[in-house]
C-alpha positions in Angstrom: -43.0 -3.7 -3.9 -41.5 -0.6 -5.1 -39.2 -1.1 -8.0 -36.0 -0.2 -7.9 -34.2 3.0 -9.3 -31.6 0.7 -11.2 -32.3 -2.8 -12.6 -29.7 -4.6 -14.6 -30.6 -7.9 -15.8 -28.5 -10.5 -17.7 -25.6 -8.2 -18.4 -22.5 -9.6 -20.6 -19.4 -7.6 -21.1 -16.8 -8.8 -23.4 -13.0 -7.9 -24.1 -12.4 -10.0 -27.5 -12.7 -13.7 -26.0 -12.6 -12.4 -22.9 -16.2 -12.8 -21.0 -15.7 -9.8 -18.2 -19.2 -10.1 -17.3 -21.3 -13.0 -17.4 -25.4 -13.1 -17.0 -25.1 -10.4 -13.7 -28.2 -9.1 -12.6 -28.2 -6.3 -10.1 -30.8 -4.0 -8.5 -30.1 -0.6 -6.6 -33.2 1.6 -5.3 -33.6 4.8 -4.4 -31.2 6.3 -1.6 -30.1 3.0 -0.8 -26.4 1.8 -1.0 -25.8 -1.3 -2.7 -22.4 -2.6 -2.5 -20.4 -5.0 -5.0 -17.2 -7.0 -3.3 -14.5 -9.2 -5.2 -10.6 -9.5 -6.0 -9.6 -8.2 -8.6 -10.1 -9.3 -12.1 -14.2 -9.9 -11.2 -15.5 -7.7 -13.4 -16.5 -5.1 -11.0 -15.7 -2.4 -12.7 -16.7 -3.2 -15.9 -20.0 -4.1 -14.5 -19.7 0.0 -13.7 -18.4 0.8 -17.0 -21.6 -0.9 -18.7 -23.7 0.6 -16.8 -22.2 3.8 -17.5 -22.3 3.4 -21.1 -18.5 3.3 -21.4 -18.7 -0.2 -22.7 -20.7 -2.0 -24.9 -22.8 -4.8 -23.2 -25.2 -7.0 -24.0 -28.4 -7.2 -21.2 -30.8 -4.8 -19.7 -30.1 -1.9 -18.2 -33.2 0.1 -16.8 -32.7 3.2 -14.6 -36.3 4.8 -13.3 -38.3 2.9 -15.9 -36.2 3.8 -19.0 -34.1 1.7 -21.2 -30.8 2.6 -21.1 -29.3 0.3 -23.6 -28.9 2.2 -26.3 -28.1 5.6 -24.9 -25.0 7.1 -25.3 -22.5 7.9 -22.0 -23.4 11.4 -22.6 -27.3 10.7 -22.2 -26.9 8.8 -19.3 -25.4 11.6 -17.9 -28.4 13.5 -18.7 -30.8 10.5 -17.2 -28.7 11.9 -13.3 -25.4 8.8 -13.4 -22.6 9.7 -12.5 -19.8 7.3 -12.0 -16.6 8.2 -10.0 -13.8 5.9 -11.6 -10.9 4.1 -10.2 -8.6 6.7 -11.3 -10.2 9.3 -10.9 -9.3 10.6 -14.2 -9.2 14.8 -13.0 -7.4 17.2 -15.1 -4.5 17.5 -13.4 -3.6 20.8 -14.8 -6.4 22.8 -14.0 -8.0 24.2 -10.7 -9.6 22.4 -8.0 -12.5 25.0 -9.1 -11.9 24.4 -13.0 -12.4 20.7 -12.4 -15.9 20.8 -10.0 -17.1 23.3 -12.6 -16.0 20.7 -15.8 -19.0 17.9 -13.5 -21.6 20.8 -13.9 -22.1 21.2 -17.8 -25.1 19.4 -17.6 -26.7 22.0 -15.6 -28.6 24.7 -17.4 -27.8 28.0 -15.5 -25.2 29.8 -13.9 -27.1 29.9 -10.8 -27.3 26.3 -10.4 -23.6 26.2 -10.6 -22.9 27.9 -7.9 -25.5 26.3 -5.6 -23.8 23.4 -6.2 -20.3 24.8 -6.1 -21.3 25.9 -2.9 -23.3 22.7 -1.9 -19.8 20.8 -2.6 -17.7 23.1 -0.6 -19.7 22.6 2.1 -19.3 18.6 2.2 -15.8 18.8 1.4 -14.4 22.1 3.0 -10.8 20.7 1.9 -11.8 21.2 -1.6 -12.5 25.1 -1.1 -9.8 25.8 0.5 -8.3 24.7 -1.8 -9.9 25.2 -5.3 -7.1 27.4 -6.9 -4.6 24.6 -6.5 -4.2 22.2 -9.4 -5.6 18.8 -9.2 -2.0 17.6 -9.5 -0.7 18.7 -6.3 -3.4 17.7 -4.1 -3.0 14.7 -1.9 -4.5 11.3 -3.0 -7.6 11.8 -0.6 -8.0 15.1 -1.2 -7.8 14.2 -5.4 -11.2 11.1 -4.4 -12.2 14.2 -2.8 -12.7 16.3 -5.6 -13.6 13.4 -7.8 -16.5 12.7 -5.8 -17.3 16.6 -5.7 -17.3 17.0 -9.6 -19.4 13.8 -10.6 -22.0 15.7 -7.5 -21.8 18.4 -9.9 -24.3 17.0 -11.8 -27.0 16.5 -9.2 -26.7 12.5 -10.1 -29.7 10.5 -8.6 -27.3 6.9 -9.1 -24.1 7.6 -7.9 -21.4 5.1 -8.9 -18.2 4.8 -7.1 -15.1 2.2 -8.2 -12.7 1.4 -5.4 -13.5 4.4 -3.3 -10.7 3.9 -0.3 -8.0 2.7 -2.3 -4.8 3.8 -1.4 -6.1 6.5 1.2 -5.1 6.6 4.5 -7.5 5.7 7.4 -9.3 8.4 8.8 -9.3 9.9 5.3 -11.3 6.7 4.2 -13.8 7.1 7.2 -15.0 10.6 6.1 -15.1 8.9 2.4 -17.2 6.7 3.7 -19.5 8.8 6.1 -20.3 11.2 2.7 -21.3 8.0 1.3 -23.7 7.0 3.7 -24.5 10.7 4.3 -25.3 10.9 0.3 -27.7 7.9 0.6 -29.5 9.7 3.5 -30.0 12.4 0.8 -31.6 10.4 -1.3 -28.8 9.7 -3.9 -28.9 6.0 -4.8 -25.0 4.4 -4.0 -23.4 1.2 -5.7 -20.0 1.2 -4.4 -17.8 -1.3 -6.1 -14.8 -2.1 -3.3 -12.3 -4.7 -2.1 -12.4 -3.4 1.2 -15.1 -5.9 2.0 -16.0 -5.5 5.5 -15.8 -1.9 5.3 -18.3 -1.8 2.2 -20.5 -4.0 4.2 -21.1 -2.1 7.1 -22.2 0.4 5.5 -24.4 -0.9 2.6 -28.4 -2.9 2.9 -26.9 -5.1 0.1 -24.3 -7.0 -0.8 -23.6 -8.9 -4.2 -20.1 -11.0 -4.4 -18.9 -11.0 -8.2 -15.9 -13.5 -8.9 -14.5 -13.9 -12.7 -17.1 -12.5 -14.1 -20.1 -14.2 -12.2 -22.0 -13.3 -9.2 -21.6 -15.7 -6.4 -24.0 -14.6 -4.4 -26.5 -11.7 -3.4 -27.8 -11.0 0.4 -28.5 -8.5 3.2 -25.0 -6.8 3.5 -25.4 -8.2 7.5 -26.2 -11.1 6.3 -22.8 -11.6 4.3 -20.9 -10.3 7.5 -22.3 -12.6 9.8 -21.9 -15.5 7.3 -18.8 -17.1 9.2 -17.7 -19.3 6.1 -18.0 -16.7 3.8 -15.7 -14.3 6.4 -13.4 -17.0 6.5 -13.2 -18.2 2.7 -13.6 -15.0 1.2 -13.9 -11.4 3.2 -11.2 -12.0 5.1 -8.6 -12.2 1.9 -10.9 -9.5 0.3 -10.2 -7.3 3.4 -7.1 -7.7 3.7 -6.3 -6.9 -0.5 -8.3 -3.6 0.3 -6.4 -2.4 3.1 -3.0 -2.2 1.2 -2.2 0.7 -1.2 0.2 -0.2 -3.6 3.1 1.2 -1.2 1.9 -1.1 1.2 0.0 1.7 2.9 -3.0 0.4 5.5 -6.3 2.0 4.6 -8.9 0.3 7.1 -8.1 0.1 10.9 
C-alpha cells in the first residue's frame, strides 16, 4: 500500500476549554481529493489551521514522511502546503498581479515567477485580465479566484481549501470546482473542507464527516452519497446550509 502524502493522527485543537478538535485522524495521498463535510462549529477549519501550522495542536502531523509538528507556518510552506482560507485574506489594496506575485516568495528565481504567473493566467484568464485591478474591486468569485491563483504560486504539492463555494454564484462554483478536480489530475493532493456536501462529494474518492469536534465517520465519497440515512439525517441539511450565501444567495443548482 502506498502511504499517503498527508497523515494526521490523533490531532487535538484547543481554544482555552474549548476542545475544537478531538482525536481526528485523516489521510490524503497524492493527487487525490479528500474532502471534509460538517455544519458549522465542527472544527473543520481548525483541523486546516493545524495542519497549516496556524495553530498549535497536539497529534501527528506527517506530510511525505516528515514530521511536521514542530515546524513553523513558514516551513510548511517550504515542505509545498498551501492553504486557501475562508476569507481569503488578499490585500485588498494592491494588484491582482501584486497579490499572485506576494504566493511566489518561496520561489527562488525570477524565471520561475513568471512560469507560474503565466501558468495561473492561463487557468484563470479572469485573473489576467484583470491583474492591474485591486483585489478590492473584484467580484467575490473572481477574489476565490485569485486566492486560489496566489496560494498556486507556490507550486504546493497539498493544496488546502476552506469553504471553497461559499457565497459564489452557480456557474462560478462549477468552474471552482472543475480547477479542483483539474488540479488533482495534476497531481496536487486536494482536502477541500465544505458545507456544500453533495457537491464536495461528487467530486472527492473520500469523504470524512467531522461534527463538534469529532469525526463521525470516514468512507468512499460514493459511498457517503449513496448512504440514504446519512442523505437524509445529515447531507441534506449540510446541502442545503452550503447553498445559501449570507444574502441568501443560491450557490449549487
Amino acid at each position: 500500500m502506498i502511504a499517503p502524502l498527508l497523515q494526521v493522527s490523533a490531532l487535538n485543537v484547543s481554544y482555552g476549554r474549548i476542545d475544537a478538535v478531538q482525536d481526528v485522524s485523516i489521510a490524503v495521498p497524492a493527487g487525490g481529493i479528500v474532502t471534509v463535510i460538517g455544519a458549522n462549529g465542527a472544527g473543520k477549519s481548525s483541523l486546516l489551521n493545524a495542519i497549516m501550522g496556524l495553530h498549535p495542536a497536539r497529534g501527528r502531523i506527517t506530510f511525505d514522511g516528515v514530521h511536521l509538528d514542530r515546524l513553523t507556518l513558514e516551513e510548511r510552506v517550504l515542505h509545498k502546503i498551501s492553504l486557501v482560507p475562508e476569507r481569503r485574506e488578499l490585500f485588498a489594496t494592491m494588484s491582482v498581479e501584486d497579490n499572485l506575485r506576494l504566493g511566489a516568495y518561496v520561489l527562488t528565481s525570477t524565471a520561475e515567477t513568471r512560469e507560474d504567473l503565466a501558468g495561473v493566467y492561463d487557468r484563470f484568464p479572469r485573473l489576467k485580465e484583470r491583474r492591474g485591478q485591486l483585489a478590492e474591486t473584484l467580484s467575490g468569485g473572481e477574489r476565490q479566484m485569485l486566492a486560489m491563483g496566489r496560494a498556486l504560486m507556490g507550486r504546493p504539492r497539498l493544496l488546502m481549501l476552506d469553504e471553497p463555494s461559499l457565497g459564489l454564484a452557480p456557474l462560478i462554483v462549477r468552474e471552482v470546482f472543475r480547477i479542483i478536480v483539474d488540479l488533482a489530475h495534476s497531481g496536487v493532493a486536494i482536502l477541500l473542507v465544505e458545507q456544500n456536501a453533495r457537491a464536495a462529494l461528487r467530486i472527492a474518492e473520500t469523504g470524512y464527516v467531522m461534527e463538534l469536534g469529532r469525526m463521525l465517520r470516514h468512507a468512499p465519497a460514493s459511498d457517503l452519497l449513496a448512504d440514504q440515512s446519512m442523505v437524509a439525517s445529515y447531507l441534506g441539511h449540510a446541502a442545503m446550509r452550503g447553498r445559501l450565501s449570507a444574502n441568501g444567495q443560491q450557490n449549487i443548482p
